[in-house]
C-alpha positions in Angstrom: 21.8 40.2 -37.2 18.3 41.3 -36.5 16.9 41.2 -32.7 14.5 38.9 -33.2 16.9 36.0 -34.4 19.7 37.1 -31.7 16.8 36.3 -29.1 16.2 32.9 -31.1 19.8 32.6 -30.8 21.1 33.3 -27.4 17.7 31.1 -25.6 18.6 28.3 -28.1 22.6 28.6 -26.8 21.3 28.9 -23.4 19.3 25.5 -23.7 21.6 23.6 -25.5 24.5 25.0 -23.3 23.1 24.4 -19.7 19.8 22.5 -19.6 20.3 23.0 -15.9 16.6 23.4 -15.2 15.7 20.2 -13.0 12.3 19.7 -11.1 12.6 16.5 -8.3 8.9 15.1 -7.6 8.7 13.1 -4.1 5.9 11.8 -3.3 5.8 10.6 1.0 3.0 8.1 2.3 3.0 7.7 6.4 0.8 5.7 8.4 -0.3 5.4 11.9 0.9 2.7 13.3 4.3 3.5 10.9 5.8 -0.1 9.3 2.6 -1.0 7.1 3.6 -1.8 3.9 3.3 0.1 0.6 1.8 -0.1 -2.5 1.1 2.5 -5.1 -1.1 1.4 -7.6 -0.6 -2.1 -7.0 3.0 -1.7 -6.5 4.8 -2.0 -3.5 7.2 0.8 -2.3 8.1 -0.5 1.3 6.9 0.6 4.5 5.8 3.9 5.7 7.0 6.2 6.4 8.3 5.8 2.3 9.2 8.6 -0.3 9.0 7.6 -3.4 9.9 9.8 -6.5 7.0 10.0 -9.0 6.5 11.1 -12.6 2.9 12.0 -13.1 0.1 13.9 -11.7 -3.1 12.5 -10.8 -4.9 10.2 -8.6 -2.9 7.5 -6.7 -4.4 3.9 -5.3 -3.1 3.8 -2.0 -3.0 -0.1 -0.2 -1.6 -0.1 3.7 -0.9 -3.7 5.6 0.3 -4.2 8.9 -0.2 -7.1 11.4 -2.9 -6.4 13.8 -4.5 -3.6 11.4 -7.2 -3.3 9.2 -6.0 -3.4 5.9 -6.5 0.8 4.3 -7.5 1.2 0.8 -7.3 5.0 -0.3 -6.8 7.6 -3.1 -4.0 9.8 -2.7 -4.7 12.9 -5.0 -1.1 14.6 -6.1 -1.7 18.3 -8.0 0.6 20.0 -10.3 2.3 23.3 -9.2 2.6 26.4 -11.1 5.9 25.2 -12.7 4.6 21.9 -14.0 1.5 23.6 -16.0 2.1 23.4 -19.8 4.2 25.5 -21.2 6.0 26.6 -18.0 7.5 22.8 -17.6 9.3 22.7 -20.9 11.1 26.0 -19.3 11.7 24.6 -15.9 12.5 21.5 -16.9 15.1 22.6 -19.2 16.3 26.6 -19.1 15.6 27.9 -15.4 18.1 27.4 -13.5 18.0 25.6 -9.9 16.3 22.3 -9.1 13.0 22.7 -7.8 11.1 20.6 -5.6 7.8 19.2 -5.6 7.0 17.3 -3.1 3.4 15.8 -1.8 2.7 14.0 1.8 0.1 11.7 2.9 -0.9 10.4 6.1 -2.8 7.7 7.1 -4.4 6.2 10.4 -4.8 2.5 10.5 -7.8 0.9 12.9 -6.8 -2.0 14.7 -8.5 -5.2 13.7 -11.4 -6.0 16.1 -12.3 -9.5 17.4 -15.3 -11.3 15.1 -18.3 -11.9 17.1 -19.0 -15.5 15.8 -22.9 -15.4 17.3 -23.6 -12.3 15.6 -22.1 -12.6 12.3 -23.8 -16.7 12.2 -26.9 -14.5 13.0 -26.6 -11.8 10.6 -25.7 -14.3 7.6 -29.2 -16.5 8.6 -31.1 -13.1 8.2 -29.1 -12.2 4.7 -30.0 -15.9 3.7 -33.4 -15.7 4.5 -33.8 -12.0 2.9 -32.6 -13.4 -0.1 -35.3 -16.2 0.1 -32.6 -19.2 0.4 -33.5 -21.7 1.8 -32.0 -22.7 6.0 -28.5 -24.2 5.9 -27.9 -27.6 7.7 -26.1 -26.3 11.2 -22.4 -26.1 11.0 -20.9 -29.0 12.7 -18.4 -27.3 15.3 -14.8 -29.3 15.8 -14.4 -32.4 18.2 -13.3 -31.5 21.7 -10.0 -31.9 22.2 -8.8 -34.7 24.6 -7.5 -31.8 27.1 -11.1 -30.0 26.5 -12.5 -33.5 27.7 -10.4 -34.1 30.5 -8.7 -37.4 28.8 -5.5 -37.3 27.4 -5.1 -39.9 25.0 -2.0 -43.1 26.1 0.4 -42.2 23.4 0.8 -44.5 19.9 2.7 -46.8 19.0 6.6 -48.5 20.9 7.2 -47.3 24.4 10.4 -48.4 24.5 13.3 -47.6 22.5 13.8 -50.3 19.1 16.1 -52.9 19.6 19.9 -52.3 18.4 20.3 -54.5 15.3 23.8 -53.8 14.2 26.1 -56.4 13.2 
């Protein structure tokens, strides 16, 4: 048998036999405060700290929630190793032996949500409005008082005492 065909012949053999090349991709998101919840382009994945094990390399939409927190919108950029390059993946992936790991982390640091200003943002609305040559809005009636807020509470509605038994 010439050389050239016994090479064919024993990496052939060797990949049919074994295919014991394996690559694990992980792919780790935390946040600061840690429990926001997930999502990876637009799916949810659970709440950070979360690994998740990915198939592709590229750009990542990145959506953090927690209670108290602004909500974080970011791109998490993941990079292919050495191994993963064309050709070298078909041989990892399939004759080198041993698993090999890729994984990518992320971190994250929430800001906590700060109270609205109610004067200011009214005020910076009328100057948007009146940049935009729109015409004044009719002031925004604000709620009744409560009866507590004027210093009447209201005699309560309707029987005061209990109904009458009418059971045979």
């Amino acid at each position: 048998m010439p050389p050239s065909r016994l090479a064919i012949a024993v990496l052939a053999a060797l990949a049919l036999a074994g295919c014991y090349g394996q690559v694990q991709r992980t792919l780790t998101i935390e946040s600061e405060p840690e429990g926001a919840r997930c999502w990876l382009n637009d799916n949810e994945v659970g709440r950070t700290p979360v690994t998740v094990p990915f198939t592709w390399y590229g750009t990542y939409n990145v959506r953090l929630e927690h209670a108290g927190y602004e909500p974080l919108i970011a791109s998490a950029k993941v990079k292919a190793p050495h191994f993963q390059w064309i050709p070298l993946d078909l041989a990892y992936e399939t004759v080198v032996p041993g698993v090999h790991r890729d994984a990518h982390a992320f971190q994250f640091t929430m800001s906590e949500v700060q109270p609205t200003d109610v004067t200011t943002l009214r005020e910076r609305a009328e100057g948007l409005r009146r940049q935009g040559g729109l015409p004044a809005m009719e002031p925004i009636m604000e709620p009744s008082p409560t009866p507590e807020e004027r210093g009447d509470l209201a005699e309560p509605v309707g029987p005061t005492e209990a109904p009458a038994d009418t059971s045979p």
